[in-house]
Every structure is written in structure tokens, then in C-alpha cells.
C-alpha positions as CSV (number, residue, x, y, z in Angstrom):
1,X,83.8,113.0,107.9
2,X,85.6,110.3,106.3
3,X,88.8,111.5,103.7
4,X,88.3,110.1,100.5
5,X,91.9,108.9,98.8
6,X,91.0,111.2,96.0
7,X,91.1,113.8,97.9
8,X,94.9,113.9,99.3
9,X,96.8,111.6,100.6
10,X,95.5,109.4,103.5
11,X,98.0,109.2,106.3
12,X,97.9,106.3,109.1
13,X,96.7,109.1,111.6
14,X,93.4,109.2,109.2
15,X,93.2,105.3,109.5
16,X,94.0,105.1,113.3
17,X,91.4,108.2,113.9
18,X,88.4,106.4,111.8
19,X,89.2,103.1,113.2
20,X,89.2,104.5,116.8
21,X,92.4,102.8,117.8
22,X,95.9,103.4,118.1
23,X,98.5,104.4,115.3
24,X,100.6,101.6,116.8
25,X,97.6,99.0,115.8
26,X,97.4,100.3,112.6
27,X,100.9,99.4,112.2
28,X,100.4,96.2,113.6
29,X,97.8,95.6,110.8
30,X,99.4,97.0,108.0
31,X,102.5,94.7,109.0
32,X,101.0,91.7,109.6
33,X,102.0,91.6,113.0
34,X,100.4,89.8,116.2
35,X,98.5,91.8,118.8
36,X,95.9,92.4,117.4
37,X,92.0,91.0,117.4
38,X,90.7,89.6,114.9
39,X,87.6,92.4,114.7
40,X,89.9,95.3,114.8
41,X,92.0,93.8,112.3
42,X,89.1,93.4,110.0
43,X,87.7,96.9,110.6
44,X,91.2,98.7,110.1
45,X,92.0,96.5,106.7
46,X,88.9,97.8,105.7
47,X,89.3,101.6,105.9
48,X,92.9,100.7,104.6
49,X,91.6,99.1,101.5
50,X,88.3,101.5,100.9
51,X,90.2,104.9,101.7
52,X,93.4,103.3,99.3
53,X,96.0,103.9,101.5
54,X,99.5,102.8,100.5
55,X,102.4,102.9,103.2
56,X,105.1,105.2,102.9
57,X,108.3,102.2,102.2
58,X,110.8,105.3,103.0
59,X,109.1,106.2,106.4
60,X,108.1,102.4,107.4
61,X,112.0,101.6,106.4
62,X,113.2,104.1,108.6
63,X,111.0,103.7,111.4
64,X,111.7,99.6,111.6
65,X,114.3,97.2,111.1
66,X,112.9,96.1,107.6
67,X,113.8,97.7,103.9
68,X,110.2,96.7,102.5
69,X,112.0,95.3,99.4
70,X,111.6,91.8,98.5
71,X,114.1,90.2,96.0
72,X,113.5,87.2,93.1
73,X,116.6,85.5,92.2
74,X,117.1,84.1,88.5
75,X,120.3,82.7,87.0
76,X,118.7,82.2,83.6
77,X,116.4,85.0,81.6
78,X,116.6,83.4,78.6
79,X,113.1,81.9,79.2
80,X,111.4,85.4,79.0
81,X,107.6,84.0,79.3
82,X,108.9,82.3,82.5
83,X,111.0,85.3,83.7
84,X,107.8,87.5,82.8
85,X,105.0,85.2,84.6
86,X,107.3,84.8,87.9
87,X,107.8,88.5,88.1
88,X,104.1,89.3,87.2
89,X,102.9,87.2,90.4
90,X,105.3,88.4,92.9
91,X,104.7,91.7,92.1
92,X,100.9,91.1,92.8
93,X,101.4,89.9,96.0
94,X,104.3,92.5,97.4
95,X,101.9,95.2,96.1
96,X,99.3,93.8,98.3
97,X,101.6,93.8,101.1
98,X,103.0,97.2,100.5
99,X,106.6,95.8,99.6
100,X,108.4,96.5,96.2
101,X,109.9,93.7,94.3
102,X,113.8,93.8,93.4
103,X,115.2,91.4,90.7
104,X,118.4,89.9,90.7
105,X,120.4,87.8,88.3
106,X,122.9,85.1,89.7
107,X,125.9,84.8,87.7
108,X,126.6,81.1,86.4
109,X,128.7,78.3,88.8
110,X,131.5,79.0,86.3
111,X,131.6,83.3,86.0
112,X,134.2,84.5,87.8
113,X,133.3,86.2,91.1
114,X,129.6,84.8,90.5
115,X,128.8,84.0,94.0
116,X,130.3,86.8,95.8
117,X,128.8,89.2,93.6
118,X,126.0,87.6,94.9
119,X,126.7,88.1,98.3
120,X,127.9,91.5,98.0
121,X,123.9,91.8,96.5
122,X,122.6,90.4,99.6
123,X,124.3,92.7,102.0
124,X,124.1,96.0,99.7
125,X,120.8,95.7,99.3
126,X,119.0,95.0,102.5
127,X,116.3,93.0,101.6
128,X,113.8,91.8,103.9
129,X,114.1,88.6,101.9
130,X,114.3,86.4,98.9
131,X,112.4,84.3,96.3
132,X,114.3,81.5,94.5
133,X,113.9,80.1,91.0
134,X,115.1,77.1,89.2
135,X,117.9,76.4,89.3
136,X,119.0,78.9,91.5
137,X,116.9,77.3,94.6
138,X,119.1,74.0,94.4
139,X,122.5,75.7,94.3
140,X,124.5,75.0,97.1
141,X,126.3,78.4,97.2
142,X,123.2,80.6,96.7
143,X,121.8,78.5,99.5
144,X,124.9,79.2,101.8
145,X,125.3,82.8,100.5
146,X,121.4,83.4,102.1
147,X,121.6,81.8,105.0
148,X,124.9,83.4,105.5
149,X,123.0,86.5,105.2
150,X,120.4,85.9,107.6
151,X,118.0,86.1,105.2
152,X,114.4,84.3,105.0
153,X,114.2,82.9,101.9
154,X,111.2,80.9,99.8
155,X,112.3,78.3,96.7
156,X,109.5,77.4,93.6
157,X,109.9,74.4,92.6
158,X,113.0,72.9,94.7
159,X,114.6,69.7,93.2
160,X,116.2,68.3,96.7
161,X,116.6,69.2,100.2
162,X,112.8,69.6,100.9
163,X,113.3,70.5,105.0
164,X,115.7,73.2,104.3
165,X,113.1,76.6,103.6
166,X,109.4,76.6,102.7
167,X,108.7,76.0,99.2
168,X,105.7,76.0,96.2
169,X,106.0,73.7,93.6
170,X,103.6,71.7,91.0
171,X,103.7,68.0,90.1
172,X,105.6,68.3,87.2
173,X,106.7,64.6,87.4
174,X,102.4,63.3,87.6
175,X,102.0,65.9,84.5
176,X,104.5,65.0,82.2
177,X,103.2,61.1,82.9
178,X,99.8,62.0,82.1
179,X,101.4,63.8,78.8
180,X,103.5,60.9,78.0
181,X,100.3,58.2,78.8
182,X,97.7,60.7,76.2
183,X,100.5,60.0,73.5
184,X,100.5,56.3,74.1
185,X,97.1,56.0,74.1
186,X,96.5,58.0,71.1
187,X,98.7,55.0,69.9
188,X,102.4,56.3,69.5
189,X,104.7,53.7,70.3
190,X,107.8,55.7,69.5
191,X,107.9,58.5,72.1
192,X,110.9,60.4,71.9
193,X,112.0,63.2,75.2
194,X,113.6,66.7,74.7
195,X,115.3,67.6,77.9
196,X,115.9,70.5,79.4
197,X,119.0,71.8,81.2
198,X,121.1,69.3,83.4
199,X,120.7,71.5,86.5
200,X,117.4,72.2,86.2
201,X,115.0,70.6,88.8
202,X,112.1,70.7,86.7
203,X,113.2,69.1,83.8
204,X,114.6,66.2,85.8
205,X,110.8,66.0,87.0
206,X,109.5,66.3,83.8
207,X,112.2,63.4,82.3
208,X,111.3,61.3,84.9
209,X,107.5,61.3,84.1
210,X,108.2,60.5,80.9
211,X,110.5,57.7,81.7
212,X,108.0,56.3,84.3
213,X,105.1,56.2,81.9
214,X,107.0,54.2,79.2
215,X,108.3,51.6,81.7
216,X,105.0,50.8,83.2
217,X,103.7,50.2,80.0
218,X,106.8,47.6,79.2
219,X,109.3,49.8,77.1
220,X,111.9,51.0,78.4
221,X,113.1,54.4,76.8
222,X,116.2,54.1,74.7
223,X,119.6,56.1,74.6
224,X,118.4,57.7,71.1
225,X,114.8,59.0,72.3
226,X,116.3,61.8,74.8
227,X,117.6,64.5,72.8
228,X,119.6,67.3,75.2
229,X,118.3,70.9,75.3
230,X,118.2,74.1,77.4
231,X,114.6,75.2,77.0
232,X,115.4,77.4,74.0
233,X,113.8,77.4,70.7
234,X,116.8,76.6,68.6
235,X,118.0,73.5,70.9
236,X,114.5,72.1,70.6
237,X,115.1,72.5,66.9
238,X,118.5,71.0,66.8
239,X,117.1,68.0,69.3
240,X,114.3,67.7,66.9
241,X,116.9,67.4,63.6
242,X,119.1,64.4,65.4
243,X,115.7,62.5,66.3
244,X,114.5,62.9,63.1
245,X,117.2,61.5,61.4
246,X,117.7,58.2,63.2
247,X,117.1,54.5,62.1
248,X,114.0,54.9,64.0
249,X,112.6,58.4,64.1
250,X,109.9,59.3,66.9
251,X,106.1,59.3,65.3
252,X,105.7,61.6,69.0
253,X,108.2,64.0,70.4
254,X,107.3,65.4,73.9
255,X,109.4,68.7,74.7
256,X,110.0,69.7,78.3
257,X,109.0,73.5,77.5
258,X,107.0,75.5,75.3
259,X,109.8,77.0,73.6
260,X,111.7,74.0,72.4
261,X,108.1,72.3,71.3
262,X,108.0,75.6,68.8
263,X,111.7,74.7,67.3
264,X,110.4,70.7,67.3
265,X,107.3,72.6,65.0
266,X,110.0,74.3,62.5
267,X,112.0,71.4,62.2
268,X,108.9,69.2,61.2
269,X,108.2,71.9,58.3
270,X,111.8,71.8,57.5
271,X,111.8,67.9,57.3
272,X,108.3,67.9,55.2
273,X,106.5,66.7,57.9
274,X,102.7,67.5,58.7
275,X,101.9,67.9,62.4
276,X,100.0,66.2,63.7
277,X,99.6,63.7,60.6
278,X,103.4,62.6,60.9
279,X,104.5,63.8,63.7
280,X,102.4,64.7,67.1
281,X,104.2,67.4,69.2
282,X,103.4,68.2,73.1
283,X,105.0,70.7,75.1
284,X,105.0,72.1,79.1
285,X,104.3,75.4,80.0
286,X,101.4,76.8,78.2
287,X,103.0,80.4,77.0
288,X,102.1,82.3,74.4
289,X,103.9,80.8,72.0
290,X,102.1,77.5,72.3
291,X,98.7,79.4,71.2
292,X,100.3,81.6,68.7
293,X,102.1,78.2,67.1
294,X,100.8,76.6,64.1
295,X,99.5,74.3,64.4
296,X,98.5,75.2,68.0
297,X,100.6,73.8,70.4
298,X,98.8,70.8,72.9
299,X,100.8,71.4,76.4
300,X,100.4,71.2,79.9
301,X,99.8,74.7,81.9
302,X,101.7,75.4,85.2
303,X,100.3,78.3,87.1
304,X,103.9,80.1,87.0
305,X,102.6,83.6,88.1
306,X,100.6,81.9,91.1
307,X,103.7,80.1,92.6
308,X,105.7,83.1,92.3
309,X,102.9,84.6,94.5
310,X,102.2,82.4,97.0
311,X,106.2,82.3,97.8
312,X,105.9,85.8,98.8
313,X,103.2,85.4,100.6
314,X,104.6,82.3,102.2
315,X,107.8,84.9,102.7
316,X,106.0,87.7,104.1
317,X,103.7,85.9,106.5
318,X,107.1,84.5,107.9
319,X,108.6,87.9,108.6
320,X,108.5,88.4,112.2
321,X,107.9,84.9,113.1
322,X,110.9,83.1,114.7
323,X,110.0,80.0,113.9
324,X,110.0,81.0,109.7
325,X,113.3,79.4,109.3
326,X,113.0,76.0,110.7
327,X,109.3,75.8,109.8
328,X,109.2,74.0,106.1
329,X,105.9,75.1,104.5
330,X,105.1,73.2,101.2
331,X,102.5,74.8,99.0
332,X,101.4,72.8,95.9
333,X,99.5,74.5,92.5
334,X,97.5,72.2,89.8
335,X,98.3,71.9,86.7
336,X,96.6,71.0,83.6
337,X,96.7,69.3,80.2
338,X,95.6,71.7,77.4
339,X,94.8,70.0,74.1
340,X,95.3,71.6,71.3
341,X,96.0,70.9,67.6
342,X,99.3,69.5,67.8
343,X,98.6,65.9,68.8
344,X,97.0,63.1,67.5
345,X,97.2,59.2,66.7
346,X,99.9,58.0,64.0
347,X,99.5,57.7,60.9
348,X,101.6,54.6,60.5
């Protein structure tokens, strides 16, 4: 009679006995491991995910090499949507995988101790491995710390050394072009760029697509149309000010996240200016925010959560495999524009 998970608590003796194999393929299967057919595989899943059995991490931990914990590395939280969505998708896929998810901040370059705190992380911890975000992924120390550590490891969006660990990105350079070429085509002449931090890989991306799409339409983009952020609200208002108040000011201003876009909004009602009549504004990102904005924010959505998960599973299909760390898998996500209310032609 088969035990319904409601019942009490299914064991991985129920599984192997229904299944009519071996508690040692039931392990097999609930690890991911070889050794297995393909037929048993698909019958003992089954009863796994029908009789809701969840693996014991305490009991597996003890009984393998492996900790079952998976960690995602930040250095910046200040971009809580981003923190949020990243999180949200790892956790889906290590709860699929019976594997909990540990976070971890990474102290900046500068912070004293910063990087062997970080190290002393790594080896206290014991995890099985690690997720990188931006910026995190590009730093040469994190990097060295890891690979010190003998740890797998799985980067989103890398900016730069693409054959040194699997990695899942989006196009962000092909999307802000597209974003940049809707405002030109709307009309807008005067474009102007907020950036996002110096370090950042994506925001290098995202200012390049920019800069691409003006010079192969003849203009080349001048000193004063890239205002410096950091992907915070207030900078994209401070950014927004300078531009606004030059010989020249922008009739478009393209923000390289969601967050600045919103302080480019405030500074257009603190100017007098109607959006889009007198100024169209675009972010990247798609948040909240952007929908909650007023006038609703035009943008460009990256499927943040859905990287974050494919790089585990990317990480956790590697575990066990040898060849995981000088195998470079590249995963790519779509993105797309979302048009809003923000954007439209000039009005001069």
C-alpha cells in the first residue's frame, strides 16, 4: 500500500521499497548522480515527487562528502529588487534539488580585511558551492579566494574572462541598443546616458549599447551626455539635475536601471517638466518601481530570478562531474523591451 506524505514522513526506504530497487539508487537519483537508467530514474523521481519526499540535509551531509548548502555572493544590497529577484530564483532551483541556499555579502575592495573575511566564509561554511553576482563575479580576489577554496563556482552576468567558470548572462549590450535606437526613432536627437557603477559589468554593457547605437547613426555621444551613477534612486536624480541644466539639455535620458530612471522622474517634476511631453525617460530592469512610477516607467525586462536559477542548476549538475571546472558552460536568457508611458517623440 503506498504511504501517502500526509500521512508521516516518507523515508528513502519507502521510496527504494515501491520503486523495487536499491536504497543506494535512490540515492543515486535523488543526487543526481550517474549509474543509473534512464527508466529507473524516471520511475523513482516519480514516487519522490508524488509521495513529497524531501531529503534529510543533516543525514545526507553526514553520510557524504557534501554540506547541501549552496551560497550566492553579493557585494552590493543596495539594489533590493535585484538582491530580491536573484535570491527568489536560486531558492527555486536549490529547493528542487533538495539544497538550502546561504547568502553572503563581500566586503568592498577597500574594507579592511574584506577578502579574507571572505575566505574565512568559504572554509567555515562548507559549501558545496557558489553563485556570483555583479560585480562580485569579475573580482580578481573573490575569484582567487574560490578557486583557492576548491570550490565550483557559477558567475551571472560576467564582464571578462569568459573560459574561467560556466556562466548565465543576457544581452544587455543588444538591449540597451534597441532602447537607445526606439528613442531615436521616436525622433530624439539629444540622448543623454546615466551610468551605473564603474565596476559593474552590466552597466559597461549597457553604456556601450548606448554608445554603439548613436555612432552608427553618425553622432558620436558627447562628454556632457553621460552622467555617473550607482544604480540608486538619488544618483539618478542628481545625474538627472547636471543634465538638465547644461547648454544643451537631453529631450531623452536613458538610465541604466530602474531605480535611477525613478530619480530622473522626480527631477523632471522638480524642474517643471512633463514626461513624456518634455522629457522621454527609459530605464533597464523592469522592477516594481517602473510600474508603480508615474508616469509608468517604459524599460527593458531582464529575467533576474531565471539566471539566478539556471546558475544553480548549471552548479548542481556540475557537482560530481570532474570535468565541472574546466568545462565553461554559457547559458543565455531573453530580454525584452516593455513600453510604457514614459517615452515618446519630442516636442521640439
Amino acid at each position: 500500500m503506498e504511504q501517502d506524505a500526509r500521512e508521516g514522513t516518507v523515508t528513502i526506504i519507502d521510496i527504494a521499497r515501491q520503486a523495487g530497487v536499491s536504497i543506494k539508487t535512490v540515492s543515486r537519483v535523488i543526487n543526481r548522480e550517474e549509474g543509473v537508467g534512464a527508466q529507473t530514474r524516471a520511475r523513482v523521481q516519480e514516487l519522490v515527487d508524488r509521495l513529497g519526499y524531501r531529503p534529510n540535509v543533516s543525514a545526507r551531509s553526514l553520510s557524504s562528502r557534501r554540506s547541501y548548502l549552496i551560497g550566492v555572493i553579493f557585494m552590493r544590497v543596495g539594489a533590493y529588487h535585484y538582491v530580491g529577484e536573484v535570491q527568489v530564483g536560486a531558492m527555486r532551483a536549490c529547493r528542487r534539488a533538495g539544497y538550502h541556499l546561504v547568502v553572503e555579502q563581500v566586503q568592498s575592495p577597500e574594507a579592511v580585511g574584506g577578502i579574507q573575511t571572505f575566505a574565512d566564509v568559504l572554509r567555515d561554511t562548507r559549501f558545496d558551492g557558489v553563485v556570483l553576482t555583479p560585480p562580485t563575479c569579475d573580482d580578481p580576489e573573490v575569484l582567487a579566494a574560490i578557486e583557492a577554496a576548491g570550490l565550483p563556482y557559477v558567475r551571472i552576468a560576467p564582464h571578462r574572462e569568459f573560459e574561467r567558470s560556466p556562466y548565465v548572462f543576457t544581452d544587455d549590450r543588444r538591449a540597451a541598443w534597441e532602447q537607445t535606437c526606439r528613442l531615436w526613432e521616436m525622433g530624439h536627437r539629444r540622448i543623454a546616458f546615466i551610468d551605473g557603477p564603474p565596476d559593474h559589468g552590466s552597466a559597461a554593457r549597457r553604456r556601450e549599447g548606448y554608445v554603439e547605437a548613436l555612432r552608427e547613426r553618425g553622432v558620436e555621444p558627447r562628454p556632457g551626455w553621460i552622467a555617473q551613477g550607482d544604480f540608486l534612486g538619488l544618483s539618478g536624480f542628481d545625474a538627472a539635475e547636471a543634465l538638465l541644466r547644461g547648454p544643451e539639455p537631453p529631450t531623452a535620458i536613458f538610465a541604466a536601471n530602474d531605480e535611477m530612471a525613478v530619480g530622473v522622474l522626480a527631477a523632471a517634476a522638480k524642474n517643471g517638466l512633463s514626461v513624456p511631453k518634455d522629457l522621454s525617460v527609459v530605464g533597464f530592469d523592469d522592477t516594481p518601481a517602473a510600474e508603480a512610477a508615474w508616469p509608468r516607467l517604459t524599460t527593458i525586462h531582464q529575467p533576474t530570478a531565471e539566471m539566478a536559477e539556471a546558475a544553480v542548476e548549471i552548479l548542481i549538475a556540475g557537482f560530481g562531474d570532474e570535468r565541472f571546472r574546466g568545462r565553461v558552460t554559457a547559458r543565455q536568457l531573453d530580454y525584452r523591451l516593455v513600453t510604457r508611458d514614459s517615452a515618446g517623440p519630442p516636442s521640439i
